[in-house]
VMD Tcl script that draws the C-alpha trace (Angstrom):
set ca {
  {-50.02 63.13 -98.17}
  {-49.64 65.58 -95.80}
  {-46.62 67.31 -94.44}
  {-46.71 65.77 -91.05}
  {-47.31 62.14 -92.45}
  {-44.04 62.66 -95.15}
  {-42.16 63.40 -92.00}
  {-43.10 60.52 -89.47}
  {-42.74 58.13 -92.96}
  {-39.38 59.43 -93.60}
  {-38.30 58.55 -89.90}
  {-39.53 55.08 -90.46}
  {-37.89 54.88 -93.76}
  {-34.61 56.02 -91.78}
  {-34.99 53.87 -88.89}
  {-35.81 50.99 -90.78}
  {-32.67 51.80 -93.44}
  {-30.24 52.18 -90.06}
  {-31.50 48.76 -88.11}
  {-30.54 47.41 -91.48}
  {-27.29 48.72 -91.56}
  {-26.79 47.59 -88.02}
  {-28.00 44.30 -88.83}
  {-25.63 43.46 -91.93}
  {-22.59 44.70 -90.60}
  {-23.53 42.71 -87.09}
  {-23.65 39.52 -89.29}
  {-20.70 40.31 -91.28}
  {-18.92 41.21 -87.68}
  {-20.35 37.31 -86.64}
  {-19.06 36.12 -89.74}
  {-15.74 36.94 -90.02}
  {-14.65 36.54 -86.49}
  {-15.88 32.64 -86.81}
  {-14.57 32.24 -90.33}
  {-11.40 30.68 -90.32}
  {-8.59 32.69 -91.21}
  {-6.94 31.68 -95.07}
  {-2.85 29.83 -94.34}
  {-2.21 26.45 -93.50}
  {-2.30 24.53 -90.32}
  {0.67 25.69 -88.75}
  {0.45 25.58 -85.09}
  {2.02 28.92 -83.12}
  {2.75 29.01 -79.54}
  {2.24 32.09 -77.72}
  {3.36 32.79 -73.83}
  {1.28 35.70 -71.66}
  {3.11 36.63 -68.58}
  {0.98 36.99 -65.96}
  {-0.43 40.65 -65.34}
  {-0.08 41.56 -69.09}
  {-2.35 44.01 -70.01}
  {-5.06 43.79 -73.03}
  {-3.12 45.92 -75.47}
  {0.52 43.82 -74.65}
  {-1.81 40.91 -75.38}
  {-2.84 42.16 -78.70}
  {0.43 43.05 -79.50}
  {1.78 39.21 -78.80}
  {-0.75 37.97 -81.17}
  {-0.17 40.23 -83.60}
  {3.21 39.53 -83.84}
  {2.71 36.35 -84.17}
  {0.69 37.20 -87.32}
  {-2.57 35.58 -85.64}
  {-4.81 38.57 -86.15}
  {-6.00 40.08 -89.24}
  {-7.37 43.42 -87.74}
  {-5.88 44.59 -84.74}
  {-9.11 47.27 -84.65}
  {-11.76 44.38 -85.42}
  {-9.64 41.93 -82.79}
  {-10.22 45.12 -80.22}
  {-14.12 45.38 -81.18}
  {-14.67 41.45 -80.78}
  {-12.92 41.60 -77.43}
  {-14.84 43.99 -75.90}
  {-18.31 42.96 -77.27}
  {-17.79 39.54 -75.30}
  {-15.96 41.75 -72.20}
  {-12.69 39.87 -72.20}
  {-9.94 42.09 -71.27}
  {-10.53 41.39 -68.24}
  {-10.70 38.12 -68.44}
  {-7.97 36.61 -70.40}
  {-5.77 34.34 -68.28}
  {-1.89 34.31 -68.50}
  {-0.39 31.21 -70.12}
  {1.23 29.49 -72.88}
  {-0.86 28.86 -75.77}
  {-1.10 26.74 -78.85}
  {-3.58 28.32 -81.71}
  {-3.19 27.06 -85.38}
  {-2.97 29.92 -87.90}
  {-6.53 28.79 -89.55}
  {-8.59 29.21 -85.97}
  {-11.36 31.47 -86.16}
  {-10.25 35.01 -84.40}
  {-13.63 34.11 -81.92}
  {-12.36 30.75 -81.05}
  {-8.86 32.23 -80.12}
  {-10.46 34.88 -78.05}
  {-12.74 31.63 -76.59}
  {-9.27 29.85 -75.33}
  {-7.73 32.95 -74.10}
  {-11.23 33.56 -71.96}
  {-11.34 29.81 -70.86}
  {-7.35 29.35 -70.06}
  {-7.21 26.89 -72.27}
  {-3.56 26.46 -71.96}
  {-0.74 24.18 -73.32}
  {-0.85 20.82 -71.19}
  {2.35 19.03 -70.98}
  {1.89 15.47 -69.87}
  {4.66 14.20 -67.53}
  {5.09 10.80 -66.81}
  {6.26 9.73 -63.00}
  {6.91 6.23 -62.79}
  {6.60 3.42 -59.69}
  {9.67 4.01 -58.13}
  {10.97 7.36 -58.92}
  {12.55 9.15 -56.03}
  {12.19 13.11 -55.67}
  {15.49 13.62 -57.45}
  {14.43 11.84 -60.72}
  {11.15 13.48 -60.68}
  {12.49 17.20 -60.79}
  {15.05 16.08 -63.38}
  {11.95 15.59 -65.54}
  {10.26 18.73 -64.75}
  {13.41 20.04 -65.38}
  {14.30 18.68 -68.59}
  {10.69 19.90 -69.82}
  {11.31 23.43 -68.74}
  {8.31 23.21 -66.12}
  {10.40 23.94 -62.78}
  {13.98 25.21 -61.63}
  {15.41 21.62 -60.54}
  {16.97 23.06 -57.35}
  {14.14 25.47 -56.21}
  {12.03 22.17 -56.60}
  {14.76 19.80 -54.74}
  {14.43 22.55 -51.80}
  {10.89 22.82 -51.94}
  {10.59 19.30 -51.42}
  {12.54 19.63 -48.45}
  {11.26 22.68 -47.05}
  {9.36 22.38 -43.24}
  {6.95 24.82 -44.24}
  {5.93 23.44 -47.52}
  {5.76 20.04 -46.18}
  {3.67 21.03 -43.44}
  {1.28 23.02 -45.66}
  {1.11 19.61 -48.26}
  {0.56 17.57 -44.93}
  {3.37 15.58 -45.20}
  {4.43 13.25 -41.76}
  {7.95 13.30 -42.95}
  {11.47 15.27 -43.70}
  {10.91 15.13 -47.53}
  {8.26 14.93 -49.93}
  {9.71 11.15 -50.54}
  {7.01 8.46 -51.08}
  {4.10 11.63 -50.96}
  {4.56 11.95 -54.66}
  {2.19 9.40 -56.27}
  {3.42 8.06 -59.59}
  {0.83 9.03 -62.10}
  {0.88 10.75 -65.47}
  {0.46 14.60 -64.51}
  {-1.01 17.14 -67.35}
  {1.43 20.50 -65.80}
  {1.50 23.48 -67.61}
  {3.56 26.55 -67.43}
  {1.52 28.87 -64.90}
  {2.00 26.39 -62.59}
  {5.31 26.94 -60.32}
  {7.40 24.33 -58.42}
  {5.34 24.67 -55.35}
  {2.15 23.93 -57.68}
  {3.46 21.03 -59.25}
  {4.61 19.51 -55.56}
  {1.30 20.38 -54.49}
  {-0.41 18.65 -57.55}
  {1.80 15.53 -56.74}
  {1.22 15.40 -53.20}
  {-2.71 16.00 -53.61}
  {-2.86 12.69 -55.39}
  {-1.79 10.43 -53.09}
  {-3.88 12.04 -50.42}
  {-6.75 10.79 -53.29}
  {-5.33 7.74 -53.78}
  {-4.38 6.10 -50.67}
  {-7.58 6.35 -48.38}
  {-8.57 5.94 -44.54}
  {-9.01 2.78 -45.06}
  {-5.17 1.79 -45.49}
  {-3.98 3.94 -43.21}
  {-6.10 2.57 -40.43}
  {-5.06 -0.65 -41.75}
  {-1.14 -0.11 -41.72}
  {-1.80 1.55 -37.84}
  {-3.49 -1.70 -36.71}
  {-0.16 -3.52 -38.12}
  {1.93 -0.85 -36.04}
  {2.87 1.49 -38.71}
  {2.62 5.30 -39.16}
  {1.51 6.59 -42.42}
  {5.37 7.14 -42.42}
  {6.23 4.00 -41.66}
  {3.89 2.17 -44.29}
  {4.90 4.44 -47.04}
  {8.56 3.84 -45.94}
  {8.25 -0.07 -46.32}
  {6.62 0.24 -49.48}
  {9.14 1.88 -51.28}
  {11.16 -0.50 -49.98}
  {9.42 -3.04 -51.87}
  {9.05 -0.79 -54.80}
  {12.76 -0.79 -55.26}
  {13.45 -4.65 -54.43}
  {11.02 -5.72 -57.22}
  {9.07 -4.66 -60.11}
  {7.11 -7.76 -60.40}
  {3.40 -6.85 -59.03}
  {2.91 -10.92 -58.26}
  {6.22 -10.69 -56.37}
  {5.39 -7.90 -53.90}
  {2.99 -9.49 -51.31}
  {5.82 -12.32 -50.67}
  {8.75 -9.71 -50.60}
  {6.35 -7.82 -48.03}
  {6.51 -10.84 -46.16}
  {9.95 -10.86 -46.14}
  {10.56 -7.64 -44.39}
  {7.25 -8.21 -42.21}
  {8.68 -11.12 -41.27}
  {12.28 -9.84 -40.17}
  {10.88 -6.47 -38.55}
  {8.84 -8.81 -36.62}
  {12.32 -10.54 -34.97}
  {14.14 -7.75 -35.27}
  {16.50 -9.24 -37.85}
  {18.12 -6.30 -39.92}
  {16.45 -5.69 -43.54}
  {19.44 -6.12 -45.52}
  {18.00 -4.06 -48.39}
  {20.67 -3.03 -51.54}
  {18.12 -0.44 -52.59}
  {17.94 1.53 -49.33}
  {21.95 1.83 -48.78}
  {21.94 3.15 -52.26}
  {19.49 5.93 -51.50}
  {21.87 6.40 -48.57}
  {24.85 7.00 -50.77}
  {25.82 10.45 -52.26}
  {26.25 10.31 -56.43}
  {25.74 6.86 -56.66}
  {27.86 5.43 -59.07}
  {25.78 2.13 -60.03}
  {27.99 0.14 -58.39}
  {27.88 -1.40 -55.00}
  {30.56 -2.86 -53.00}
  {31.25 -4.17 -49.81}
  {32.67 -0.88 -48.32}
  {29.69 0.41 -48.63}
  {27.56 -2.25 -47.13}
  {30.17 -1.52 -44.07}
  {29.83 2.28 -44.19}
  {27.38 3.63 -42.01}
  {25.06 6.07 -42.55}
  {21.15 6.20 -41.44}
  {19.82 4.56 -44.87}
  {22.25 1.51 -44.61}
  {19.61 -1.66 -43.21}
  {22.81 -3.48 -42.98}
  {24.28 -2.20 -39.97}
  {20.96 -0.32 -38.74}
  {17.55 -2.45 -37.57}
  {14.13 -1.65 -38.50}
  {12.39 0.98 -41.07}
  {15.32 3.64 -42.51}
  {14.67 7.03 -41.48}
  {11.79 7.93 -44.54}
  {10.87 6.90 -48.22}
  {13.40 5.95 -50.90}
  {11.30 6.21 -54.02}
  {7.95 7.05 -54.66}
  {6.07 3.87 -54.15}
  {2.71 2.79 -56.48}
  {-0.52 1.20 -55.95}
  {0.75 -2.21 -56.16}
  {3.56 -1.75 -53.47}
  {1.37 0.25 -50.90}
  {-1.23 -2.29 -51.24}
  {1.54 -5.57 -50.67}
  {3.19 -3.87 -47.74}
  {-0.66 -3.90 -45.85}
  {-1.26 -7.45 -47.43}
  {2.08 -9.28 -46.92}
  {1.55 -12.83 -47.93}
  {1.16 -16.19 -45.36}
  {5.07 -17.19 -45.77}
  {7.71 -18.03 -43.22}
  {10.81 -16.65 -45.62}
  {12.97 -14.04 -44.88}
  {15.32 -14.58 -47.79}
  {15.54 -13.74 -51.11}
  {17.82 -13.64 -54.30}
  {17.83 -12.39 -57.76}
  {17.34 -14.99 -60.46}
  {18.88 -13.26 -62.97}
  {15.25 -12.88 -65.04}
  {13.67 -10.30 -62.60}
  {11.60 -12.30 -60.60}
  {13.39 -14.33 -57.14}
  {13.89 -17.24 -55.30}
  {12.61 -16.67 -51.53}
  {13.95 -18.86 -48.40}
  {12.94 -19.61 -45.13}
  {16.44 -20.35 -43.56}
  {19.82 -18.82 -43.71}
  {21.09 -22.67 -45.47}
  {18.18 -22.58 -48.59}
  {19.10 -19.14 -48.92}
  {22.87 -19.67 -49.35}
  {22.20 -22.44 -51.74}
  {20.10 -19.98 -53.41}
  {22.86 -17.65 -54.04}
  {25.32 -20.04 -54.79}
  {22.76 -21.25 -58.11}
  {21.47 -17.83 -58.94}
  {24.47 -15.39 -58.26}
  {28.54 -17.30 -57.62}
  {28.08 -20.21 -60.25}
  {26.44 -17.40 -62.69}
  {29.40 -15.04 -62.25}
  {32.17 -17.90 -62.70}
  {30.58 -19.24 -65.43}
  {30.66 -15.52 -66.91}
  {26.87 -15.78 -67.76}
}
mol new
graphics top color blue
foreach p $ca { graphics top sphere $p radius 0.5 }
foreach p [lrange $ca 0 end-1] q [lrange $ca 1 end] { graphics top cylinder $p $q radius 0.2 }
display resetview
């Protein structure tokens, strides 16, 4: 063989012997970043601030004990080009994940969801005491938020609170997301939910998108019987129509600062704006939140003359068309009940 042919075969043999090289360690580089890592299934929860850098990242995981090579956790990042591209966030990775699918979440923002559950009928209050009790907002900054011109403006809201614009609805919220977020979240939904449609429909009864919502969280409040709603809709249709004062418990209660559960007569006399006693018409705004059921009843009252109605005792009512059934009403459902001690 000759000198020249030695050489150019050595190359090869070189070459060949290198792409090799490069080959097994690129598959044992694939391999152990998707092989899980040995421990049990313990799950670890780490939090990265917004505007952390790459190596403060590293260092959370690592102290966390996630990482088995803090150099090979370094390579791996870079040869998918994610330090610039891991989002902040709280995180949940079990000890067993595969370094590649923790790099995967941190790349996606596949953050920590934490479901929170607004019911029908919640007012504003009740729903940051939730957040609040999850660690998800400041209760105050959210109270003022909700109350803020600005912020209602920007969320569209026809009103002087955020009352009756959060729809009830189980929310998945997570950590990145700040009070005004969360409001914004809440108040996006019911834009969803309630649709041209309705509001057209509550303007060609004479209401406002105010109004509407106003009157059904009204109803919201006075029953939690979906059947019940259309004829309790009726009832305050019906009244609003001859001006006849609502007479609602629920919205002198909203009127009435730390509520102590218990209602009594002074208060029924004491005025202030939310009291349908002593004022006619709609209260000034929302009480609660109102649902579906409620919005939909208030634009689909049902074809009855009452403009009464009492608790039986069982959650569902006993409607009236005069002032006469209605007192007989209340003496069977409410006096007798109370002197019999039942």
């Amino acid at each position: 063989m000759k000198p020249f042919e030695f050489l150019r075969h050595r190359r090869l043999l070189i070459v060949a012997l290198i792409a090799t090289a490069g080959i097994l360690a690129a598959l044992w580089f694939l391999g152990t970043i998707q092989r899980p890592a040995p421990g049990n299934d313990e799950i670890v929860l780490v939090n990265i601030p917004r505007g952390t850098p790459f190596a403060q990242v590293v260092n959370l995981l690592d102290e966390k004990g996630l990482i088995r090579s803090r150099l090979l956790f370094r390579a791996m990042a870079y040869f998918y080009n994610a330090p610039q591209q891991i989002k902040a966030g709280e995180y949940e990775f079990a000890r067993t994940l595969p370094q590649v699918e923790m790099l995967r979440k941190l790349i996606d923002g596949d953050v920590k969801k934490h479901p929170v559950v607004v019911p029908e009928g919640f007012t504003v209050r009740k729903i940051a005491e939730r957040l609040a009790a999850k660690g998800l907002v400041d209760e105050k900054e959210f109270l003022r938020l909700a109350r803020d011109r600005d912020t209602l403006a920007a969320l569209k809201i026809p009103a002087a609170s955020a009352e009756g614009f959060l729809f009830p609805d189980t929310y998945n919220l997570d950590r990145t997301m700040d009070a005004r977020t969360i409001l914004k979240t809440m108040s996006d939904r019911f834009q969803v939910k309630v649709t041209g449609a309705m509001i057209e429909q509550a303007r060609a009864q004479g209401l406002g998108l105010k109004e509407w919502v106003t009157l059904a969280s009204i109803i919201e409040k006075e029953t939690g019987r979906k059947e019940e709603m259309p004829i309790v809709s009726a009832v305050f249709h019906n009244r609003l129509r001859i001006r006849m004062p609502l007479q609602s418990d629920p919205t002198v209660i909203y009127g009435i600062e730390n509520f102590d559960g218990n209602l009594t007569r002074k208060h029924l006399e004491r005025q202030n704006p939310y009291n349908s006693y002593l004022n006619r018409g709609l209260p000034p705004g929302p009480i609660c939140n109102p649902g579906m059921d409620a919005l939909t009843a208030t634009l689909n009252p049902a074809p009855v003359p009452y403009l009464y109605f009492v608790s039986r005792n069982d959650g569902s009512h006993q409607f009236s068309a005069t002032l006469t059934e209605h007192s007989r009403a209340v003496r069977k459902y409410q006096i007798l009940r109370k002197s019999s001690g039942n």
